[in-house]
C-alpha positions as CSV (number, residue, x, y, z in Angstrom):
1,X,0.0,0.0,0.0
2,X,2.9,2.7,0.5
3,X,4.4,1.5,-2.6
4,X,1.1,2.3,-4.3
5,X,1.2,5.8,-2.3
6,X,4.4,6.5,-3.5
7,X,4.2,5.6,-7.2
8,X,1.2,7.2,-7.0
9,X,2.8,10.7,-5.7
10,X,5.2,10.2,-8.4
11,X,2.6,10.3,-11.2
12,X,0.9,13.4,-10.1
13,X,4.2,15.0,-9.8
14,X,4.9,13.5,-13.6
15,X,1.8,15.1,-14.9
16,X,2.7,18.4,-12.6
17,X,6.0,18.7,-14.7
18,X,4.3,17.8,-17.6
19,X,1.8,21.1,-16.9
20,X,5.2,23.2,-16.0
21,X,7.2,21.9,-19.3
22,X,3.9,23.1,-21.3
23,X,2.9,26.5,-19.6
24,X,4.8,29.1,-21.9
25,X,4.0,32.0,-19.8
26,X,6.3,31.2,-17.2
27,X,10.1,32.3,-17.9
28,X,13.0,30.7,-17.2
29,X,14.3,31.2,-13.9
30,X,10.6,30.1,-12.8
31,X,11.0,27.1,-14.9
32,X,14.0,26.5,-12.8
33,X,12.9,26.8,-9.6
34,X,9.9,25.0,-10.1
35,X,12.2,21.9,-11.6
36,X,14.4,21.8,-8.8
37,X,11.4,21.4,-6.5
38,X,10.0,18.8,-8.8
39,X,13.4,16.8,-8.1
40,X,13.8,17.3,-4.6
41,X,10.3,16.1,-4.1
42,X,10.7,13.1,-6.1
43,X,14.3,12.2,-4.7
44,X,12.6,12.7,-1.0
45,X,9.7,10.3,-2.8
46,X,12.2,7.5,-4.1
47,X,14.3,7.8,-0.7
48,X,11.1,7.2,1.3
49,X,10.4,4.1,-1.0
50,X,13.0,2.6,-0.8
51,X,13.4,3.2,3.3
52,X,10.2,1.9,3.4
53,X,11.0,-1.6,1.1
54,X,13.9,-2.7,3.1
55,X,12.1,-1.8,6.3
56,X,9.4,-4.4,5.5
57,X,12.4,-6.9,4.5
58,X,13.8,-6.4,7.6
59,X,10.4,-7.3,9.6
């Protein structure tokens, strides 16, 4: 069920880039901002998964 949370809060962050990559209006430095964010909270996403796997192969 986290695993589903998880890949899950990937997907709307995929289609939240998505929105970002296609809304012109913003410039640049914007852009950049906003697709650091979009990183960090998909690193913190992957690093939670994957705390979370081996802490149920550990139980």
């Amino acid at each position: 069920n986290e695993l589903i949370n998880s890949f899950s809060e990937i997907m709307s962050t995929k289609v939240l880039n998505e929105f970002i990559s296609n809304a012109l209006f913003l410039n640049i430095s914007e852009k950049i901002a906003l697709s650091s964010l979009y990183l960090i909270n998909l690193s913190k996403t992957l690093i939670k998964c994957v705390f979370n796997s081996m802490n149920s192969k550990s139980k």
